[in-house]
C-alpha positions in Angstrom: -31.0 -4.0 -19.5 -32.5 -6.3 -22.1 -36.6 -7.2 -23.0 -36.7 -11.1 -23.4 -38.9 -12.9 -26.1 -39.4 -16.3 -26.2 -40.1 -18.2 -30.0 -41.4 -21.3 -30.5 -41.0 -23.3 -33.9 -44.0 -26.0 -32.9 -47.6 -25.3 -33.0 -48.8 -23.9 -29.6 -52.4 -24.4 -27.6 -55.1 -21.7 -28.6 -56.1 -21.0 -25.2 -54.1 -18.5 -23.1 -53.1 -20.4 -19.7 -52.3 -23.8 -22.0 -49.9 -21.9 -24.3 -48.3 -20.6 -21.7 -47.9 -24.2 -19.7 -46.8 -25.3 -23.2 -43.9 -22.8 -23.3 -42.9 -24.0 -19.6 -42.6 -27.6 -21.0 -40.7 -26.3 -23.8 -38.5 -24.8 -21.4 -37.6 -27.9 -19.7 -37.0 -29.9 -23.1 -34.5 -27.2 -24.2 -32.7 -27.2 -20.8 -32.3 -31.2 -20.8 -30.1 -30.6 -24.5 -27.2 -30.9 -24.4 -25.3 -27.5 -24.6 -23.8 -26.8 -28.0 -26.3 -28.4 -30.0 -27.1 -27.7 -33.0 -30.5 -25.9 -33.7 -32.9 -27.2 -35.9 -33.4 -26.6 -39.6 -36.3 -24.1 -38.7 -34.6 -23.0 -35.9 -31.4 -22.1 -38.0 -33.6 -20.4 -40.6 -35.1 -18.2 -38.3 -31.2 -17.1 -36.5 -30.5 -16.8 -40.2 -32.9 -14.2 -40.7 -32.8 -12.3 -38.2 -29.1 -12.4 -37.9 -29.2 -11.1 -42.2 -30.8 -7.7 -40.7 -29.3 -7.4 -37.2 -25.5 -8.9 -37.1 -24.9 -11.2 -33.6 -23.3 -8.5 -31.1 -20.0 -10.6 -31.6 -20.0 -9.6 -35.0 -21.4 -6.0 -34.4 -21.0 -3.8 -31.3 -24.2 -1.5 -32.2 -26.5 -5.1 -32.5 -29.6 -5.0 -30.9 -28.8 -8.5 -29.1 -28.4 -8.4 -25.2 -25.6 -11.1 -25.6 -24.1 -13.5 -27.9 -23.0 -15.6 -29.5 -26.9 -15.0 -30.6 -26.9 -19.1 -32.1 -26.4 -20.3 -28.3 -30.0 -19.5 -27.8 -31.7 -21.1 -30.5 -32.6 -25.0 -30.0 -34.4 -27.6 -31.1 -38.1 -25.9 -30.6 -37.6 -22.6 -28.8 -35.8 -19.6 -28.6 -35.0 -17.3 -26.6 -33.6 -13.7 -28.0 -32.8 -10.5 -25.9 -32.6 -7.3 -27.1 -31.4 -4.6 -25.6 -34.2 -1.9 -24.2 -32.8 1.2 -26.4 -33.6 -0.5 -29.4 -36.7 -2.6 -28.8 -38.8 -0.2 -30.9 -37.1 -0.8 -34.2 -35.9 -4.7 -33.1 -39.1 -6.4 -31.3 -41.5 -5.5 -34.7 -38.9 -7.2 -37.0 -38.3 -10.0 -34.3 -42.4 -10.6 -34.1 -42.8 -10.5 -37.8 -40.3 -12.7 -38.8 -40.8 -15.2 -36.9 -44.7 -15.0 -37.2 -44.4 -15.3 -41.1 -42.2 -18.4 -40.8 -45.3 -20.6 -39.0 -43.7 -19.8 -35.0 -45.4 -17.9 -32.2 -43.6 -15.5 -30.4 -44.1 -15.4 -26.2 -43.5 -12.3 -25.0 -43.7 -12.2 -21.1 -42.7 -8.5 -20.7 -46.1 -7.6 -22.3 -47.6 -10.9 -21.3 -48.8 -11.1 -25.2 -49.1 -13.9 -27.6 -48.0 -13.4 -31.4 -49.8 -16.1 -33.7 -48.3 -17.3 -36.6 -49.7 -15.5 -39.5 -52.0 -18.7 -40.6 -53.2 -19.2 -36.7 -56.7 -20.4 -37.2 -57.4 -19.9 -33.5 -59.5 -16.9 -31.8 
């Protein structure tokens, strides 16, 4: 079983219900890409990172990754990264902060939270 976060690279609506609608759109962009493509730079970064602390499961059978090859998820504006429930404690912190320092907002419908890039000027 795996907890799903969604990451978006882009700057998001400050109220709740918009963000979310946002995220929906996003959804739809990265589905019309065509499959392989490449991320984007910031994109790229971020799999870099996270992938420098917690190897793809291809690479390493004890990653926290629900599946892989982990770069398959990661398009031109969104993410989306799974990791498997046993390690979500250690995992979904490190996930939230990363990607939160780099500018990107982290959607986590599990929890039905919201993490705001660390220079969100919103409420």
């Amino acid at each position: 079983m795996s907890w799903v976060v969604e990451i978006v690279s882009v700057p998001v609506a400050d109220e709740i219900d918009d963000a979310w609608e946002q995220l929906a759109e996003l959804r739809e962009e990265e589905d019309a890409r065509e499959y392989g493509s490449a991320p984007s730079e910031p994109m790229n970064e971020l799999y870099r990172r996270l992938t420098a602390r917690y190897p793809c499961i291809t690479e390493s059978p004890e990653s926290p990754w629900s599946d892989g090859p982990l770069i398959n998820n990661f398009g031109d504006k969104l993410t989306t990264v799974g990791i498997i429930v046993s390690q979500i404690e250690q995992t979904l912190p490190f996930v939230v902060e990363t990607a939160t320092e780099m500018g990107f907002t982290v959607f986590d419908a599990g929890d039905e939270r919201i993490y705001r890039p660390k220079n969100w000027g919103g409420r």
